[in-house]
C-alpha positions as a LaTeX table, in Angstrom:
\begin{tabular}{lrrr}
\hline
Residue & $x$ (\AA) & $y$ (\AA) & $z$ (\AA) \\
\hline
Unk1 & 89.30 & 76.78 & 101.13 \\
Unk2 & 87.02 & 75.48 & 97.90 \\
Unk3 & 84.31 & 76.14 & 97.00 \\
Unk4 & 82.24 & 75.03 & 93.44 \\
Unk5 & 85.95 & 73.32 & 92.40 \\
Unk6 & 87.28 & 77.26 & 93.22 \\
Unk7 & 89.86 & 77.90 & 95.35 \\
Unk8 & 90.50 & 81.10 & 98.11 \\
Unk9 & 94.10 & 82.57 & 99.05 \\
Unk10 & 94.65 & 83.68 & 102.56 \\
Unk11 & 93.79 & 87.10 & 101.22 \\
Unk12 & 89.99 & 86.03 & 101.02 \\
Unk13 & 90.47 & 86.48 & 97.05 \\
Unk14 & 88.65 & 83.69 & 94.82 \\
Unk15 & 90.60 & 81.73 & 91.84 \\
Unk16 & 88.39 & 81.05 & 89.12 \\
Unk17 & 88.95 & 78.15 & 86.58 \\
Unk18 & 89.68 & 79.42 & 83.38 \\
Unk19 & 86.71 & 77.58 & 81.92 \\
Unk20 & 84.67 & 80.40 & 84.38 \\
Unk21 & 86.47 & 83.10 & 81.71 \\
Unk22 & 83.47 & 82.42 & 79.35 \\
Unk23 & 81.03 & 83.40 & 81.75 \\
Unk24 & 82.88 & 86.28 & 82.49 \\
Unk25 & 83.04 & 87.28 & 78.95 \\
Unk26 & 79.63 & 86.89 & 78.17 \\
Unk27 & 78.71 & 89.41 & 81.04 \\
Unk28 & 81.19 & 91.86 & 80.45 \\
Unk29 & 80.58 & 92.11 & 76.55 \\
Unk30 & 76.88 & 92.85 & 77.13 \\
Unk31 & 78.15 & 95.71 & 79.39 \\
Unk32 & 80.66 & 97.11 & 76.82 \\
Unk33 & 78.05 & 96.30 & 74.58 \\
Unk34 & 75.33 & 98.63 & 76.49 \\
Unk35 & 78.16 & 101.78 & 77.13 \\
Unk36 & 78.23 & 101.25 & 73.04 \\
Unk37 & 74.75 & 102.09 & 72.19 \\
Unk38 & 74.52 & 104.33 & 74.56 \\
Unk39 & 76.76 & 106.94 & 72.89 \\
Unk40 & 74.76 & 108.22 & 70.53 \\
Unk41 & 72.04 & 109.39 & 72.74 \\
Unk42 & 74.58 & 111.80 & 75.17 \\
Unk43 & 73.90 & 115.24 & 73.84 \\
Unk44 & 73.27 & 118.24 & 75.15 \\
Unk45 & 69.53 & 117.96 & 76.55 \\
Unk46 & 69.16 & 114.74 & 77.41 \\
Unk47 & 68.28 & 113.53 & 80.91 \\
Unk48 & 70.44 & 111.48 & 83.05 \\
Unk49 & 66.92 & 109.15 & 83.89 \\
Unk50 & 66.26 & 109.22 & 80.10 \\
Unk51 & 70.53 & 107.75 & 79.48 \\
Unk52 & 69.49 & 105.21 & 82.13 \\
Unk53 & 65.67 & 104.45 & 80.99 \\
Unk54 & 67.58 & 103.59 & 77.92 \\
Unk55 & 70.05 & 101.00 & 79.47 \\
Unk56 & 67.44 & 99.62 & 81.53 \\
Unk57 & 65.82 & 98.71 & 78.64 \\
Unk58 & 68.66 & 97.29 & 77.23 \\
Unk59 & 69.64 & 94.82 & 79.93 \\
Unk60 & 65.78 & 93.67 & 80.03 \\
Unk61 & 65.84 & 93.12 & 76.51 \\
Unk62 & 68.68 & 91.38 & 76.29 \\
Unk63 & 67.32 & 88.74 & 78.89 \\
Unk64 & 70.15 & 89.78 & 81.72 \\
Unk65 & 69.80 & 91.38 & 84.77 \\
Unk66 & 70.75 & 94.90 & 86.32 \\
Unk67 & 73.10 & 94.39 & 89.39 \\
Unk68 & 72.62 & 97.78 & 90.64 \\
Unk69 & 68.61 & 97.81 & 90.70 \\
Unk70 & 67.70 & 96.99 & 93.99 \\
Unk71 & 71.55 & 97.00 & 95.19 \\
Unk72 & 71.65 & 98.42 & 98.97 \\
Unk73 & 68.56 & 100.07 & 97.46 \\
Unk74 & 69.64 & 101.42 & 94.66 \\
Unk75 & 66.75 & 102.26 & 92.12 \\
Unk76 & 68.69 & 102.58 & 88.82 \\
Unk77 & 70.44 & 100.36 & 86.00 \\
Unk78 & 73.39 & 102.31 & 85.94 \\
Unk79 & 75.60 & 105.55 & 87.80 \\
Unk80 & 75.69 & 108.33 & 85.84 \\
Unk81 & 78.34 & 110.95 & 87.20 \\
Unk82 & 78.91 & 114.33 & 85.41 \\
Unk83 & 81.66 & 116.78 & 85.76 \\
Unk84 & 82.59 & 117.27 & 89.40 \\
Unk85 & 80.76 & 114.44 & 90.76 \\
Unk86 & 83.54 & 111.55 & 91.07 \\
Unk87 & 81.20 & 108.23 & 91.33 \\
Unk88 & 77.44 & 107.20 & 91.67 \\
Unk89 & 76.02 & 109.70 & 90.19 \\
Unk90 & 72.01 & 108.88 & 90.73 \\
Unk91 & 70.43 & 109.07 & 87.27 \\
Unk92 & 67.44 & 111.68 & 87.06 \\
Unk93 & 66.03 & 115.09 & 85.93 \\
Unk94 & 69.53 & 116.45 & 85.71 \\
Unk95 & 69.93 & 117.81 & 81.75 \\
Unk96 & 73.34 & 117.33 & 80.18 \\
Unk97 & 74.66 & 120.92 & 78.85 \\
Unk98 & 77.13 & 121.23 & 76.33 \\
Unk99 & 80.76 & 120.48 & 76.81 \\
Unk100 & 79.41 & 118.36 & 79.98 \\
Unk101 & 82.13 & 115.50 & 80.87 \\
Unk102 & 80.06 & 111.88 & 82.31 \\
Unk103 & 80.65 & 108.62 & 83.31 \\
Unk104 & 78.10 & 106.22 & 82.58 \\
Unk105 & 78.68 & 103.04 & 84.86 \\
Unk106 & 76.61 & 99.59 & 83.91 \\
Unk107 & 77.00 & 96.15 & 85.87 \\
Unk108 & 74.71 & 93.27 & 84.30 \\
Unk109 & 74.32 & 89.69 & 85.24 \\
Unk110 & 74.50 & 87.18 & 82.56 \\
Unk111 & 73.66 & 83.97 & 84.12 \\
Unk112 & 75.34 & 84.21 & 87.11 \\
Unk113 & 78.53 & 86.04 & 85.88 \\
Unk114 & 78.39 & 89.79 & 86.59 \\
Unk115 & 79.96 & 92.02 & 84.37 \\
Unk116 & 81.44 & 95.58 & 85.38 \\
Unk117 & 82.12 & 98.59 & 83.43 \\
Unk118 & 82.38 & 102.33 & 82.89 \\
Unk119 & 84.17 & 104.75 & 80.79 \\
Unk120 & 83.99 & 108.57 & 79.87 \\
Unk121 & 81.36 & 110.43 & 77.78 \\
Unk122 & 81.43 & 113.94 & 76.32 \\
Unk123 & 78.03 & 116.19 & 75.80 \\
Unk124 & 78.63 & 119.04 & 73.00 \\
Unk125 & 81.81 & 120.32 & 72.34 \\
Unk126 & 85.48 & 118.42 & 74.65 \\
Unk127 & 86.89 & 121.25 & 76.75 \\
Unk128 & 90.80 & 121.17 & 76.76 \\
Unk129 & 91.48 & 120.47 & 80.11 \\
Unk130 & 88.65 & 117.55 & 80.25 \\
Unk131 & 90.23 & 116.44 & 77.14 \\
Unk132 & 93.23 & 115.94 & 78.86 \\
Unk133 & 91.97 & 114.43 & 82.18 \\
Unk134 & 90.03 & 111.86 & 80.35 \\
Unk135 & 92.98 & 110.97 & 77.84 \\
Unk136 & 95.51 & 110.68 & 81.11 \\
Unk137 & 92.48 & 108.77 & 83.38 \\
Unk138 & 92.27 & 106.16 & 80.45 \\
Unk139 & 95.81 & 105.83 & 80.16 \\
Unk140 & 96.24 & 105.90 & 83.27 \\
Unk141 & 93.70 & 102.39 & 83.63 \\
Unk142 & 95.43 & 100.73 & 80.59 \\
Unk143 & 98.84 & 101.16 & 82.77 \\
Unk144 & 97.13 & 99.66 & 85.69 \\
Unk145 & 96.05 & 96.75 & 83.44 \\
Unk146 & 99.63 & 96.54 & 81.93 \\
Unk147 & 100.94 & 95.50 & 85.47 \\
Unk148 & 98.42 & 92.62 & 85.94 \\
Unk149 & 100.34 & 89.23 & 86.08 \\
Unk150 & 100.89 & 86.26 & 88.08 \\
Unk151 & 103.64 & 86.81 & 90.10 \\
Unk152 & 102.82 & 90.81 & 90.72 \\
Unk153 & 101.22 & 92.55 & 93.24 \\
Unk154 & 98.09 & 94.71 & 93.56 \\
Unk155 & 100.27 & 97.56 & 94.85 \\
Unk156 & 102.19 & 97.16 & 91.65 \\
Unk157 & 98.55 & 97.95 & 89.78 \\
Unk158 & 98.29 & 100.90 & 91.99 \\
Unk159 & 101.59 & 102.37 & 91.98 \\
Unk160 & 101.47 & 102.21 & 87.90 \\
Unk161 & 98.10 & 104.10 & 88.40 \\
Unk162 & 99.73 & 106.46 & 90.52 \\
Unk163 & 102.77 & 107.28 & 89.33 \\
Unk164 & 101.50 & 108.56 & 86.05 \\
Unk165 & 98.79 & 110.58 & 86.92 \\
Unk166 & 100.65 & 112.14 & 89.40 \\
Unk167 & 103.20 & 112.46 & 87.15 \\
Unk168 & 100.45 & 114.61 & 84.86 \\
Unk169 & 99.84 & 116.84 & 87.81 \\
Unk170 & 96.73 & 115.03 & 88.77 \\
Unk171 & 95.08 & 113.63 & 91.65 \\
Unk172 & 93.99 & 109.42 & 92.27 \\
Unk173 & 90.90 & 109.70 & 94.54 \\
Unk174 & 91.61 & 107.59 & 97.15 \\
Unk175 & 88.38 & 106.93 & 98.86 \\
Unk176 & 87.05 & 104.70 & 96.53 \\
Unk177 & 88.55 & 101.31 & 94.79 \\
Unk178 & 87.89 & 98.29 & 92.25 \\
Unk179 & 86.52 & 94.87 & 93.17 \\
Unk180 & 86.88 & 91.33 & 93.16 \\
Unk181 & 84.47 & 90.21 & 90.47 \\
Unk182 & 82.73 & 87.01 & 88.87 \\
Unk183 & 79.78 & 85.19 & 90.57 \\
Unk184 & 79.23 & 88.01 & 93.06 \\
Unk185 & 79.04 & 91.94 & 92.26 \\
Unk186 & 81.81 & 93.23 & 95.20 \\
Unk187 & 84.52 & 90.65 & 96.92 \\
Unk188 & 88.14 & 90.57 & 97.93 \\
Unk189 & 90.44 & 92.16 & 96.98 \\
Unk190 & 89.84 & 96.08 & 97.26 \\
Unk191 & 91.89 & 97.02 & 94.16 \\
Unk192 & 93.99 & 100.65 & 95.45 \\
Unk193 & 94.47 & 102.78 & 92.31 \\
Unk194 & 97.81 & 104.00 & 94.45 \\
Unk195 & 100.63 & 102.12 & 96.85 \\
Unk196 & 103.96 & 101.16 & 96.71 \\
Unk197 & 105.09 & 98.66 & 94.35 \\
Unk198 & 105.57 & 95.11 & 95.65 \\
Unk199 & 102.94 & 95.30 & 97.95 \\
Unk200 & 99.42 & 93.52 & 98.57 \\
Unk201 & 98.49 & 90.02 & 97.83 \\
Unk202 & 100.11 & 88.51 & 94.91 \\
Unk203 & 98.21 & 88.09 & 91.42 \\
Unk204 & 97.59 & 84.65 & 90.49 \\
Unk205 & 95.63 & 83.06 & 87.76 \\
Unk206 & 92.31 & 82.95 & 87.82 \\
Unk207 & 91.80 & 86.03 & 90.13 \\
Unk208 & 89.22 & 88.27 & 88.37 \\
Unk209 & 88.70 & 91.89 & 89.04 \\
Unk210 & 87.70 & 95.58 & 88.21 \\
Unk211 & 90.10 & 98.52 & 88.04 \\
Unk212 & 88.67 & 101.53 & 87.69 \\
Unk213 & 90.50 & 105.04 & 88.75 \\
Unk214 & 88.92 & 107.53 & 89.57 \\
Unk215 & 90.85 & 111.01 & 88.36 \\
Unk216 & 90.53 & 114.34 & 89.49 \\
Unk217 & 91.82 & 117.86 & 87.81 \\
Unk218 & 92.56 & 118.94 & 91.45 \\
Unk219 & 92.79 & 117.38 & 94.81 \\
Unk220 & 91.81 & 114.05 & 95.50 \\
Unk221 & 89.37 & 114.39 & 98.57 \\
Unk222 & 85.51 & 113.45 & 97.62 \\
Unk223 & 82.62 & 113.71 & 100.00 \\
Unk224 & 79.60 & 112.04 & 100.06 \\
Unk225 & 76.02 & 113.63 & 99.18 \\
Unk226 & 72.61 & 113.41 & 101.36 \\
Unk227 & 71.25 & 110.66 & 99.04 \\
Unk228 & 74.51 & 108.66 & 100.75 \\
Unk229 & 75.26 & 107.83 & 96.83 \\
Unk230 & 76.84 & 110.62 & 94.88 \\
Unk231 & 81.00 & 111.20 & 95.78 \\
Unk232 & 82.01 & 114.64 & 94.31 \\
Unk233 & 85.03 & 116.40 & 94.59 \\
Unk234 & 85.72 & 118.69 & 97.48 \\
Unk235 & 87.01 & 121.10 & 95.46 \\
Unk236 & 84.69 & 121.23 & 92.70 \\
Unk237 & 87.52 & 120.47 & 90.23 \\
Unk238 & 86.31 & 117.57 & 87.13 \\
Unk239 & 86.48 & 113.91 & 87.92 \\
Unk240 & 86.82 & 110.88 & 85.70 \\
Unk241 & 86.73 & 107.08 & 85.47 \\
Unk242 & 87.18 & 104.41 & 83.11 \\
Unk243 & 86.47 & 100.87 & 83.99 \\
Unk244 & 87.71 & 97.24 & 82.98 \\
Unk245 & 86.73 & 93.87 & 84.78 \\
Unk246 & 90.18 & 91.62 & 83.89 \\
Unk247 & 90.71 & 88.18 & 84.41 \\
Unk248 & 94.72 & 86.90 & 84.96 \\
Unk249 & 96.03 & 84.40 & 82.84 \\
Unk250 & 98.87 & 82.24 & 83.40 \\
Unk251 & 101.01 & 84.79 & 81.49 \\
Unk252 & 99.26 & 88.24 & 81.70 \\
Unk253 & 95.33 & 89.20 & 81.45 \\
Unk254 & 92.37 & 88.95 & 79.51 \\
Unk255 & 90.08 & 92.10 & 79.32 \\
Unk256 & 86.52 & 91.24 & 79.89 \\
Unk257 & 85.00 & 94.23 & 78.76 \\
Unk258 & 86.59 & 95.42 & 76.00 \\
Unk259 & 84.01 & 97.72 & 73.40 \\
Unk260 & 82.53 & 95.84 & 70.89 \\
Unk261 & 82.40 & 99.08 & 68.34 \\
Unk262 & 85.64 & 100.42 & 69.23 \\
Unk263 & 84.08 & 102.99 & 71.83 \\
Unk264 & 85.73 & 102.74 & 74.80 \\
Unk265 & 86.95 & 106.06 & 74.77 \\
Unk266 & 84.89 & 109.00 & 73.74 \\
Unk267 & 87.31 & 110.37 & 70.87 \\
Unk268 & 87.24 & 106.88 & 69.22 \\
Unk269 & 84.53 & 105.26 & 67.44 \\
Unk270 & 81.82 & 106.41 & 64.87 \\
\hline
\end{tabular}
Protein backbone atom coordinates (compact mmCIF):
# COMPACT_ATOMS: atom_id res chain seq x y z
CA UNK A 1 0.00 0.00 0.00
CA UNK A 2 1.20 3.94 -0.61
CA UNK A 3 0.07 6.50 0.25
CA UNK A 4 1.62 10.46 -0.09
CA UNK A 5 5.02 8.47 -1.61
CA UNK A 6 4.65 6.40 2.07
CA UNK A 7 4.57 3.00 2.25
CA UNK A 8 2.42 0.36 4.83
CA UNK A 9 3.77 -3.21 6.03
CA UNK A 10 1.29 -5.96 6.41
CA UNK A 11 1.26 -4.92 10.04
CA UNK A 12 -0.84 -1.72 9.08
CA UNK A 13 2.41 0.31 10.30
CA UNK A 14 3.36 3.48 8.04
CA UNK A 15 7.15 4.08 6.69
CA UNK A 16 7.91 7.56 6.60
CA UNK A 17 10.62 9.10 4.26
CA UNK A 18 13.33 10.35 6.13
CA UNK A 19 12.83 13.79 4.65
CA UNK A 20 9.25 13.46 6.94
CA UNK A 21 12.02 13.37 10.10
CA UNK A 22 12.01 17.24 9.94
CA UNK A 23 8.50 17.50 10.46
CA UNK A 24 8.68 15.23 13.10
CA UNK A 25 11.32 17.16 14.79
CA UNK A 26 9.80 20.34 14.60
CA UNK A 27 6.67 18.93 16.51
CA UNK A 28 8.34 17.05 19.00
CA UNK A 29 10.87 19.89 20.03
CA UNK A 30 7.98 22.30 20.68
CA UNK A 31 6.64 19.53 23.02
CA UNK A 32 9.98 18.99 24.88
CA UNK A 33 10.15 22.51 24.56
CA UNK A 34 6.63 23.12 26.49
CA UNK A 35 7.47 20.11 29.41
CA UNK A 36 10.70 22.66 29.71
CA UNK A 37 9.01 25.76 30.75
CA UNK A 38 6.74 24.17 32.47
CA UNK A 39 9.05 23.11 35.34
CA UNK A 40 9.38 25.95 37.08
CA UNK A 41 5.80 26.52 37.82
CA UNK A 42 5.21 22.73 39.67
CA UNK A 43 5.28 23.61 43.30
CA UNK A 44 3.45 22.88 45.99
CA UNK A 45 0.06 24.95 45.48
CA UNK A 46 -0.35 25.13 42.16
CA UNK A 47 -3.39 23.81 40.29
CA UNK A 48 -3.34 21.09 37.82
CA UNK A 49 -5.87 23.61 35.41
CA UNK A 50 -3.42 26.46 36.24
CA UNK A 51 -0.03 23.73 34.88
CA UNK A 52 -2.33 23.24 31.87
CA UNK A 53 -3.77 27.01 31.41
CA UNK A 54 -0.10 27.55 31.15
CA UNK A 55 0.67 25.02 28.28
CA UNK A 56 -2.35 25.96 26.54
CA UNK A 57 -1.04 29.13 26.25
CA UNK A 58 2.04 27.99 25.10
CA UNK A 59 0.97 25.89 22.13
CA UNK A 60 -1.38 28.98 21.03
CA UNK A 61 1.40 31.18 21.19
CA UNK A 62 3.63 29.35 19.50
CA UNK A 63 1.18 29.15 16.41
CA UNK A 64 0.68 25.08 16.83
CA UNK A 65 -2.10 23.24 17.79
CA UNK A 66 -3.19 21.07 20.93
CA UNK A 67 -3.95 17.42 19.78
CA UNK A 68 -5.71 16.56 22.86
CA UNK A 69 -8.30 19.61 22.93
CA UNK A 70 -11.25 18.39 21.47
CA UNK A 71 -9.73 14.67 21.20
CA UNK A 72 -12.73 12.06 21.83
CA UNK A 73 -13.80 15.16 23.78
CA UNK A 74 -11.18 15.88 25.65
CA UNK A 75 -11.22 19.57 27.02
CA UNK A 76 -7.52 20.07 27.98
CA UNK A 77 -3.95 20.76 26.34
CA UNK A 78 -2.31 18.26 28.23
CA UNK A 79 -2.81 14.96 31.01
CA UNK A 80 -1.67 15.73 34.12
CA UNK A 81 -1.41 12.49 36.39
CA UNK A 82 -0.18 12.69 40.05
CA UNK A 83 0.93 10.02 42.34
CA UNK A 84 -1.31 6.98 42.09
CA UNK A 85 -3.09 7.93 39.07
CA UNK A 86 -1.14 5.99 36.15
CA UNK A 87 -2.34 8.08 32.86
CA UNK A 88 -4.82 10.91 31.83
CA UNK A 89 -4.97 12.60 34.59
CA UNK A 90 -7.80 15.47 33.72
CA UNK A 91 -6.20 18.81 34.62
CA UNK A 92 -8.33 20.90 37.26
CA UNK A 93 -8.87 22.23 40.83
CA UNK A 94 -6.67 19.47 42.17
CA UNK A 95 -3.61 21.43 44.29
CA UNK A 96 -0.19 19.83 44.09
CA UNK A 97 1.12 19.16 47.87
CA UNK A 98 4.56 18.76 48.64
CA UNK A 99 6.61 15.76 47.77
CA UNK A 100 3.65 15.13 45.07
CA UNK A 101 5.13 12.86 42.07
CA UNK A 102 3.26 14.06 38.25
CA UNK A 103 3.35 13.42 34.85
CA UNK A 104 2.64 16.17 32.68
CA UNK A 105 1.75 14.74 29.10
CA UNK A 106 1.66 17.39 25.93
CA UNK A 107 0.93 16.35 22.17
CA UNK A 108 1.09 19.48 19.69
CA UNK A 109 0.66 19.68 15.99
CA UNK A 110 3.18 21.54 14.07
CA UNK A 111 1.94 21.66 10.62
CA UNK A 112 0.70 18.47 10.24
CA UNK A 113 3.38 16.53 12.24
CA UNK A 114 2.20 15.68 15.78
CA UNK A 115 4.56 15.54 18.39
CA UNK A 116 4.20 13.29 21.66
CA UNK A 117 5.67 13.56 24.98
CA UNK A 118 5.69 13.20 28.76
CA UNK A 119 8.07 12.79 31.53
CA UNK A 120 8.09 12.98 35.45
CA UNK A 121 7.73 16.06 37.72
CA UNK A 122 8.36 16.43 41.46
CA UNK A 123 6.28 19.08 43.80
CA UNK A 124 8.36 19.97 47.15
CA UNK A 125 10.69 17.75 48.50
CA UNK A 126 11.54 13.73 46.13
CA UNK A 127 10.43 10.96 48.47
CA UNK A 128 12.91 7.93 48.34
CA UNK A 129 10.90 5.43 46.98
CA UNK A 130 9.43 7.92 44.13
CA UNK A 131 12.96 8.79 43.64
CA UNK A 132 13.63 5.47 42.77
CA UNK A 133 10.53 4.58 40.65
CA UNK A 134 11.07 7.57 38.51
CA UNK A 135 14.97 6.96 38.11
CA UNK A 136 14.14 3.02 37.14
CA UNK A 137 10.78 4.21 34.86
CA UNK A 138 13.25 6.54 32.88
CA UNK A 139 15.77 4.03 32.57
CA UNK A 140 13.67 1.76 32.02
CA UNK A 141 12.30 3.97 28.53
CA UNK A 142 15.95 4.75 27.50
CA UNK A 143 16.40 0.70 27.44
CA UNK A 144 13.31 0.42 25.41
CA UNK A 145 14.76 3.04 23.02
CA UNK A 146 18.21 1.23 23.08
CA UNK A 147 16.51 -1.83 21.34
CA UNK A 148 14.98 0.22 18.45
CA UNK A 149 16.59 -0.90 15.07
CA UNK A 150 15.86 -2.16 11.77
CA UNK A 151 15.99 -5.61 11.87
CA UNK A 152 14.41 -5.90 15.68
CA UNK A 153 11.22 -6.47 16.90
CA UNK A 154 8.68 -4.53 18.99
CA UNK A 155 8.66 -7.40 21.49
CA UNK A 156 12.37 -6.85 21.71
CA UNK A 157 11.37 -2.98 22.91
CA UNK A 158 9.09 -4.55 25.35
CA UNK A 159 10.97 -7.30 26.76
CA UNK A 160 14.01 -4.66 27.42
CA UNK A 161 11.22 -2.62 29.21
CA UNK A 162 10.29 -5.50 31.08
CA UNK A 163 13.00 -7.23 32.09
CA UNK A 164 14.50 -4.39 34.01
CA UNK A 165 11.82 -3.11 35.85
CA UNK A 166 10.89 -6.29 36.86
CA UNK A 167 14.17 -6.91 37.60
CA UNK A 168 13.85 -3.66 40.19
CA UNK A 169 10.89 -5.32 41.79
CA UNK A 170 8.46 -3.26 39.86
CA UNK A 171 5.43 -3.58 37.94
CA UNK A 172 4.89 -2.55 33.70
CA UNK A 173 1.17 -1.61 33.55
CA UNK A 174 -0.05 -3.48 30.95
CA UNK A 175 -3.30 -1.96 30.00
CA UNK A 176 -2.04 0.82 28.30
CA UNK A 177 0.72 1.19 25.31
CA UNK A 178 2.67 3.69 22.87
CA UNK A 179 1.62 4.63 19.35
CA UNK A 180 2.38 4.84 15.88
CA UNK A 181 3.05 8.52 15.34
CA UNK A 182 3.64 11.29 12.55
CA UNK A 183 0.74 12.76 10.46
CA UNK A 184 -1.91 11.26 12.73
CA UNK A 185 -2.00 11.38 16.74
CA UNK A 186 -2.67 7.24 17.39
CA UNK A 187 -1.88 4.43 14.49
CA UNK A 188 -0.34 1.02 14.16
CA UNK A 189 1.61 -0.39 15.89
CA UNK A 190 0.44 -0.63 19.68
CA UNK A 191 3.95 -0.42 21.20
CA UNK A 192 3.77 -3.34 24.47
CA UNK A 193 6.14 -2.05 27.17
CA UNK A 194 6.45 -6.12 27.91
CA UNK A 195 6.70 -9.53 25.55
CA UNK A 196 9.06 -11.90 24.61
CA UNK A 197 11.94 -10.97 22.61
CA UNK A 198 11.77 -11.66 18.87
CA UNK A 199 8.33 -11.08 18.63
CA UNK A 200 5.89 -8.50 16.80
CA UNK A 201 6.38 -6.86 13.53
CA UNK A 202 9.85 -6.09 12.61
CA UNK A 203 11.36 -2.41 12.92
CA UNK A 204 12.18 -0.88 9.74
CA UNK A 205 13.24 2.54 8.75
CA UNK A 206 11.11 5.09 8.67
CA UNK A 207 8.57 3.63 11.23
CA UNK A 208 7.95 6.41 13.81
CA UNK A 209 6.57 5.91 17.22
CA UNK A 210 6.02 6.70 21.02
CA UNK A 211 7.24 4.56 23.90
CA UNK A 212 6.15 5.46 26.94
CA UNK A 213 5.99 2.92 30.15
CA UNK A 214 4.00 3.29 32.44
CA UNK A 215 5.63 2.08 36.07
CA UNK A 216 4.08 1.18 39.11
CA UNK A 217 5.66 0.75 42.88
CA UNK A 218 3.21 -2.22 43.21
CA UNK A 219 1.03 -4.27 41.01
CA UNK A 220 0.37 -3.50 37.62
CA UNK A 221 -3.55 -3.55 37.36
CA UNK A 222 -5.15 0.14 36.68
CA UNK A 223 -8.82 0.87 36.49
CA UNK A 224 -10.53 3.39 34.87
CA UNK A 225 -12.37 6.50 36.65
CA UNK A 226 -16.15 7.81 36.03
CA UNK A 227 -14.85 10.67 33.81
CA UNK A 228 -13.79 7.36 31.48
CA UNK A 229 -10.22 9.32 31.44
CA UNK A 230 -8.14 8.93 34.54
CA UNK A 231 -6.27 5.08 34.89
CA UNK A 232 -5.03 4.74 38.54
CA UNK A 233 -3.58 1.99 40.18
CA UNK A 234 -5.67 -0.64 41.83
CA UNK A 235 -3.68 -0.71 44.58
CA UNK A 236 -3.07 2.78 45.29
CA UNK A 237 0.71 2.22 45.01
CA UNK A 238 2.72 5.47 42.80
CA UNK A 239 2.76 5.34 39.05
CA UNK A 240 5.12 6.87 36.52
CA UNK A 241 5.79 7.59 32.85
CA UNK A 242 8.27 9.06 30.69
CA UNK A 243 7.67 9.54 27.06
CA UNK A 244 9.76 9.71 23.70
CA UNK A 245 8.27 9.80 20.04
CA UNK A 246 11.46 8.00 17.97
CA UNK A 247 11.90 7.73 14.49
CA UNK A 248 14.23 4.46 13.08
CA UNK A 249 17.03 5.10 11.04
CA UNK A 250 18.72 2.85 8.78
CA UNK A 251 21.15 2.03 11.64
CA UNK A 252 19.38 2.79 14.99
CA UNK A 253 16.94 5.85 16.03
CA UNK A 254 16.56 9.38 16.21
CA UNK A 255 14.79 10.84 19.36
CA UNK A 256 12.23 13.35 18.44
CA UNK A 257 11.69 14.83 21.61
CA UNK A 258 14.62 15.14 23.32
CA UNK A 259 14.61 18.43 26.12
CA UNK A 260 15.86 21.40 24.79
CA UNK A 261 17.23 22.64 28.47
CA UNK A 262 18.42 19.40 29.58
CA UNK A 263 15.08 18.64 31.59
CA UNK A 264 13.90 15.56 30.74
CA UNK A 265 14.20 14.19 33.98
CA UNK A 266 13.25 16.02 37.09
CA UNK A 267 16.76 15.74 38.98
CA UNK A 268 18.48 17.29 35.89
CA UNK A 269 18.35 20.71 34.69
CA UNK A 270 18.42 24.24 36.36
Amino acid sequence: MTDNGGRVTKDGIRIYQPSDFAGMHAAGKLAAEILDKVTALVVPGVTTGELDKFIEDYVNDAGAVSATIGYKGYKHASCISVNHVVCHGIPGDKRIKDGDILNIDVTVIVDGWFGDTSRMYVAGKLGRKAERLIQVTHDALMKGIEAVKPGNTFGDIGHAIQSYVEGNRMSVVRDFCGHGLGRVFHAPPNVLHYGRAGTGPVLEEGMIFTIEPMVNLGRPETKVLKDDWTAVTRDKSLSAQFEHSIGVTADGYEIFTLSPAGKFHPTWGG
